[in-house]
DRENLUM-719514 format. One record per residue (C-alpha): residue in three letters; x, y, z. Coordinates in steps of 0.05 Angstrom, whole numbers. Each point is the difference from the previous one (the first is absolute). Last residue first. Layout:
BEGIN
{node 'ALA' {X Y Z}}
...
// end
This chain:
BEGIN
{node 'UNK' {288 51 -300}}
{node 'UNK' {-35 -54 -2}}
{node 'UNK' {18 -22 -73}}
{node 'UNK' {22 50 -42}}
{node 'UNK' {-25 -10 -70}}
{node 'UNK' {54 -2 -65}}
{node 'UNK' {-28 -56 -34}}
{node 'UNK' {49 -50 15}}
{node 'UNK' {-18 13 77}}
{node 'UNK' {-82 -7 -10}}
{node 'UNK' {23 -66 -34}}
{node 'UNK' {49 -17 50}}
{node 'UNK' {-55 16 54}}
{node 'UNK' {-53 -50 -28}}
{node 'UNK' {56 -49 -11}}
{node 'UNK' {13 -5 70}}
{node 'UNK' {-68 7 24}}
{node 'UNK' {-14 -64 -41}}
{node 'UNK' {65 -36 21}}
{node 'UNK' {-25 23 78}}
{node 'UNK' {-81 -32 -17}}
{node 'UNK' {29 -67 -34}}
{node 'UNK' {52 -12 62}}
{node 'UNK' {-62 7 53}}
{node 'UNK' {-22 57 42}}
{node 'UNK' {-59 -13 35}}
{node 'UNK' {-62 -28 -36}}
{node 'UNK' {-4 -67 44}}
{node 'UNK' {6 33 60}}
{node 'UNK' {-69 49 -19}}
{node 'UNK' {19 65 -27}}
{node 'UNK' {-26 68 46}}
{node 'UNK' {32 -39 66}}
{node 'UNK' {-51 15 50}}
{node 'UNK' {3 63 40}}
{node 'UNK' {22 -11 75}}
{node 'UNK' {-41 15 60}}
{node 'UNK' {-23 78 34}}
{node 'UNK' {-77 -17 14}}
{node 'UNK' {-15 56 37}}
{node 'UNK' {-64 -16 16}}
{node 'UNK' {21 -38 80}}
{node 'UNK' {50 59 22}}
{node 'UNK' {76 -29 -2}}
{node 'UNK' {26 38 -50}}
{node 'UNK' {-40 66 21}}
{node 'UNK' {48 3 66}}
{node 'UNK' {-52 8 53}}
{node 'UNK' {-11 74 29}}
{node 'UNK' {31 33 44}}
{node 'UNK' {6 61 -42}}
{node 'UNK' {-27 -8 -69}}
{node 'UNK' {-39 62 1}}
{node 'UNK' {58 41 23}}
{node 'UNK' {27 -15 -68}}
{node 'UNK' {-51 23 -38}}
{node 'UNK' {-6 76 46}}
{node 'UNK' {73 8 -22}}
{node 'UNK' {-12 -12 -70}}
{node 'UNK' {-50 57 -2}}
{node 'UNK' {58 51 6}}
{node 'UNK' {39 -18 -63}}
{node 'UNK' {57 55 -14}}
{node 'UNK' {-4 40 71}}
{node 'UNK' {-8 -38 61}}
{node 'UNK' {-1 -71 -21}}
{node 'UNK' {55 -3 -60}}
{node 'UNK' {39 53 52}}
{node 'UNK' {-6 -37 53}}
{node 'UNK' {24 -67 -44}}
{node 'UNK' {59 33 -26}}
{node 'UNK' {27 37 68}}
{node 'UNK' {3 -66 35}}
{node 'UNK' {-28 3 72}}
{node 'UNK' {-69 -30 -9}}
{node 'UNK' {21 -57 -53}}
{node 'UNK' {35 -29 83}}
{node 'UNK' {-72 2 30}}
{node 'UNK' {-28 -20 -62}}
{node 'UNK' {25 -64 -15}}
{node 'UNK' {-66 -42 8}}
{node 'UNK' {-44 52 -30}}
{node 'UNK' {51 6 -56}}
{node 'UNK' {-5 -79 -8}}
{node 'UNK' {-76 -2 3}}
{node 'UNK' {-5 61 -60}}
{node 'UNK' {50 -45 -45}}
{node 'UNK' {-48 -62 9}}
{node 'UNK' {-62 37 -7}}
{node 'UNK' {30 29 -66}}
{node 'UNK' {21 -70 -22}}
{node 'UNK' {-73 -24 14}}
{node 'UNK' {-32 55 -48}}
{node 'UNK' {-71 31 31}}
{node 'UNK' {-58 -28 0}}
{node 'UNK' {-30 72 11}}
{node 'UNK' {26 64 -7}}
{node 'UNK' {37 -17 -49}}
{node 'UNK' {58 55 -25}}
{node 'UNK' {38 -15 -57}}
{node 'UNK' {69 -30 17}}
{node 'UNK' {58 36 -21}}
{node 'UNK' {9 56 42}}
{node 'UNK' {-15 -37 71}}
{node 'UNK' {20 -71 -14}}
{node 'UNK' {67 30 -32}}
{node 'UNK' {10 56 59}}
{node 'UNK' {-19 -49 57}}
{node 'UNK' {56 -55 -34}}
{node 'UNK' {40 48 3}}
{node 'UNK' {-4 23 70}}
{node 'UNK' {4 -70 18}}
{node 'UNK' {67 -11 -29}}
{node 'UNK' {33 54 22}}
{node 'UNK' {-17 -23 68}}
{node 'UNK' {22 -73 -13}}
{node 'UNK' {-33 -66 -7}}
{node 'UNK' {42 -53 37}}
{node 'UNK' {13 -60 -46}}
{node 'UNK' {34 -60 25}}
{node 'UNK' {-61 -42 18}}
{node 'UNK' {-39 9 -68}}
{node 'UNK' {-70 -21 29}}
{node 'UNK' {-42 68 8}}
{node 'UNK' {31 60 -49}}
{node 'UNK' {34 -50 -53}}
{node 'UNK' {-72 -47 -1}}
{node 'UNK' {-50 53 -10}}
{node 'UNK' {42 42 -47}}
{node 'UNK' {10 -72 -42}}
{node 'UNK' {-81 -4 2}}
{node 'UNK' {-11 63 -4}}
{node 'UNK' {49 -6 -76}}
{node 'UNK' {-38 -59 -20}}
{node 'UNK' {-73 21 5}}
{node 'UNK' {22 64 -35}}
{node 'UNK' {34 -44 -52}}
{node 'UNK' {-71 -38 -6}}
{node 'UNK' {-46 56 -2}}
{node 'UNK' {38 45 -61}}
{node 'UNK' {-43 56 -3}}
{node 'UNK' {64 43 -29}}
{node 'UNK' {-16 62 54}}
{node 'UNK' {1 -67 52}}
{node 'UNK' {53 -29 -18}}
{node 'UNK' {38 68 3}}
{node 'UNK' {-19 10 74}}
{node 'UNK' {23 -71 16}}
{node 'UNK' {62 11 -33}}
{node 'UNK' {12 59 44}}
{node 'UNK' {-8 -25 62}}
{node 'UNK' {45 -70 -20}}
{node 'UNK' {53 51 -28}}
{node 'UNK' {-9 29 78}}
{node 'UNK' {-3 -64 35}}
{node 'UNK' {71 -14 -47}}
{node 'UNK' {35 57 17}}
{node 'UNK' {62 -25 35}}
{node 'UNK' {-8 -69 -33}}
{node 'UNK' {15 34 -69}}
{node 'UNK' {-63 -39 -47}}
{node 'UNK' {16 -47 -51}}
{node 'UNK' {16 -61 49}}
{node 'UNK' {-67 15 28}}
{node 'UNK' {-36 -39 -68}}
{node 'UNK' {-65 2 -7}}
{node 'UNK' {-40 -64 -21}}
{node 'UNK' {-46 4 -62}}
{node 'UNK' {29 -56 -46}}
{node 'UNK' {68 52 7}}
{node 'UNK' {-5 27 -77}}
{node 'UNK' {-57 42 33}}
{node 'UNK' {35 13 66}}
{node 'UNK' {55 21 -40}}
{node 'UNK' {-37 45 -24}}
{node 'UNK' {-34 31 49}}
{node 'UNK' {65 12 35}}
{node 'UNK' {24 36 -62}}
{node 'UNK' {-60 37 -2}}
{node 'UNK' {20 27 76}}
{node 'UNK' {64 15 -23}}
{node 'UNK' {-14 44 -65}}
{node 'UNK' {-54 30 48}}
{node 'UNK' {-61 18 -30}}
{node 'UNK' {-38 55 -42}}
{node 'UNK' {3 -37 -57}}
{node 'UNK' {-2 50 -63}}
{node 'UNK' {-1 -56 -55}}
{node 'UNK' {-37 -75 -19}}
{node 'UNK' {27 -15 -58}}
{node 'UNK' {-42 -69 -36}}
{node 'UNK' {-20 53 -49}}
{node 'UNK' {-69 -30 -11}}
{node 'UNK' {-21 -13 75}}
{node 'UNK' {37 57 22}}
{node 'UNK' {-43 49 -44}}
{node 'UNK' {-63 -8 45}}
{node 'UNK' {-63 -49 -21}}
{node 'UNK' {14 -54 54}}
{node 'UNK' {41 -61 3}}
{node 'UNK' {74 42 13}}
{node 'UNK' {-29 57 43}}
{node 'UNK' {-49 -35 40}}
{node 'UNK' {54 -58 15}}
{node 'UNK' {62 43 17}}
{node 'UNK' {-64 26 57}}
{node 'UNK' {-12 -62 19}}
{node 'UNK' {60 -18 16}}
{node 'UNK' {23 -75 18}}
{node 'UNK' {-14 -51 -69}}
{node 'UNK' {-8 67 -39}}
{node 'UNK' {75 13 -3}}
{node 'UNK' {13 -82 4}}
{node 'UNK' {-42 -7 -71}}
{node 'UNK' {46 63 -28}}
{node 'UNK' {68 -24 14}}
{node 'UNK' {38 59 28}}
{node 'UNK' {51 47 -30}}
{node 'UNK' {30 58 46}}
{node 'UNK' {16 73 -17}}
{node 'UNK' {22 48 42}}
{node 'UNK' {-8 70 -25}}
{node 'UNK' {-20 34 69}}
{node 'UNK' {-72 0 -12}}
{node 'UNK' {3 -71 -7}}
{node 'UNK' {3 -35 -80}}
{node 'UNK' {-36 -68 8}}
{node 'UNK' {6 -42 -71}}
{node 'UNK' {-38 -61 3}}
{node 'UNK' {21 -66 -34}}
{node 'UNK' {-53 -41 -33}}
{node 'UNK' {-25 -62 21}}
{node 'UNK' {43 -63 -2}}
{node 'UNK' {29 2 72}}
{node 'UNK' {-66 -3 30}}
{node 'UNK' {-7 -65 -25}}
{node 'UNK' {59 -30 30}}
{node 'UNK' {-32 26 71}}
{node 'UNK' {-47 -53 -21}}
{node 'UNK' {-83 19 17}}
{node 'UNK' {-26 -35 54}}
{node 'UNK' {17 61 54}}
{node 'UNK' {-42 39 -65}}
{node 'UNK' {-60 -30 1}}
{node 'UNK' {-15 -3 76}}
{node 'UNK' {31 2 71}}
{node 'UNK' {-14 63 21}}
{node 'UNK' {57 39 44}}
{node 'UNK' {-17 6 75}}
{node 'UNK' {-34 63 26}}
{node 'UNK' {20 28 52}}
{node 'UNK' {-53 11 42}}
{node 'UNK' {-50 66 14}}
{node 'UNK' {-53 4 54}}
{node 'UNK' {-61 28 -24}}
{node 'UNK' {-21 61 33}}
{node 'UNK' {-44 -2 51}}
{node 'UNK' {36 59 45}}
{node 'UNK' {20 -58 47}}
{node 'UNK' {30 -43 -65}}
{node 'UNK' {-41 -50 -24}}
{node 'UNK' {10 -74 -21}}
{node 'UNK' {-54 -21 -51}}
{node 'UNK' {-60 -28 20}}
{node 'UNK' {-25 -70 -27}}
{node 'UNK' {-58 22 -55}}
{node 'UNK' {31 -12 -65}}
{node 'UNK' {35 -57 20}}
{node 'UNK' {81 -4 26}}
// end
């Protein structure tokens, strides 16, 4: 698009927001092998779990593990990043997806909450300012709630997927997040069975009264996953096929996490 085509509006005139696909540059080229030879990280949660992480893969996704380990704070000499205030689960997930070539694995998550862990991870992704996971976790949401032919989103369900969007998402009044569009369209579509469960009137009524008013805005209207900006396709592989896993890359790992092992370091625990 040039510098003077118009950009899609919204009826207020706000920009309309996408999602935004991960950037293919310098680091996509980069080895994951390589990313195995940086330092280990120490991350110590609030609740004394303590997980070791490549450094190069840490800053490859978050931002914010970036800022703190390349810029002038104490976590960039230490190499101990502590007082988390995160999920021992969640991370976990994050993880994995990191040591997973940047693909999310469902198998991890309980199927009977897994729109909810999706919710949440989402919400975490995007207090870490990791774009790409993010990208990856709507995307998966996107596809579970709309294609997945055997799964039936329950009540339950819904009303926590309202609470997470609604606690743990900062507010935006404008452009706002597609998952929380996407949660706010299902209510709207469910409501008239939400209505007579003793949870969700009292959510509405008396614990978050504005949420009400959100949801009616999204009655009738078209499912966000279909509208025209939304955007809503499939990250790119982070590694390109060539750099996936390979014999060389698991016999370094290996060795990387006997050494941490022989030296008395818990490894993802």
């Amino acid at each position: 698009m040039s510098d003077t085509e118009a950009q899609p509006t919204t009826s207020d005139g706000s920009k309309k927001r996408k999602i935004e696909k991960p950037v293919e540059n310098e680091l996509i080229e980069r080895k994951f092998s390589d990313a195995l030879r940086s330092r280990t990280i120490k991350i110590v949660t609030r609740q004394g779990h303590e997980f070791f992480v490549h450094e190069e893969l840490l800053c490859r996704e978050s931002d914010k593990f970036k800022k703190q380990l390349r810029g002038q704070f104490k976590e960039a000499e230490t190499g101990v990043i502590t007082d988390v205030d995160e999920s021992p689960e969640l991370l976990g997930l994050f993880f994995e997806y990191l040591y997973g070539g940047g693909q999310l694995r469902s198998s991890e998550m309980s199927h009977d909450w897994e729109l909810v862990i999706l919710a949440r991870l989402y919400c975490m992704a995007e207090r870490l300012c990791a774009t790409n996971f993010q990208n990856e976790v709507l995307w998966k949401f996107s596809m579970l709630c709309g294609n997945h032919p055997d799964y039936k989103i329950l009540d339950w369900e819904t009303i926590q997927l309202l609470l997470v969007c609604h606690t743990e998402l900062p507010a935006r009044p404008e452009n706002d997040y597609h998952l929380r569009q996407q949660v706010l369209w299902i209510a709207a579509t469910r409501l008239s069975g939400l209505k007579n469960i003793p949870e969700f009137r009292k959510m509405i009524l008396d614990d978050h009264p504005d949420l009400g008013g959100q949801i009616l805005m999204f009655m009738g209207t078209r499912d966000p996953r279909k509208k025209p900006d939304s955007n809503v396709q499939k990250p790119k592989s982070r590694f390109e096929p060539q750099m996936k896993f390979t014999s060389q890359v698991l016999d370094d790992l290996d060795a990387r996490m006997d050494e941490l092992t022989n030296s008395g370091v818990r490894v993802g625990d």
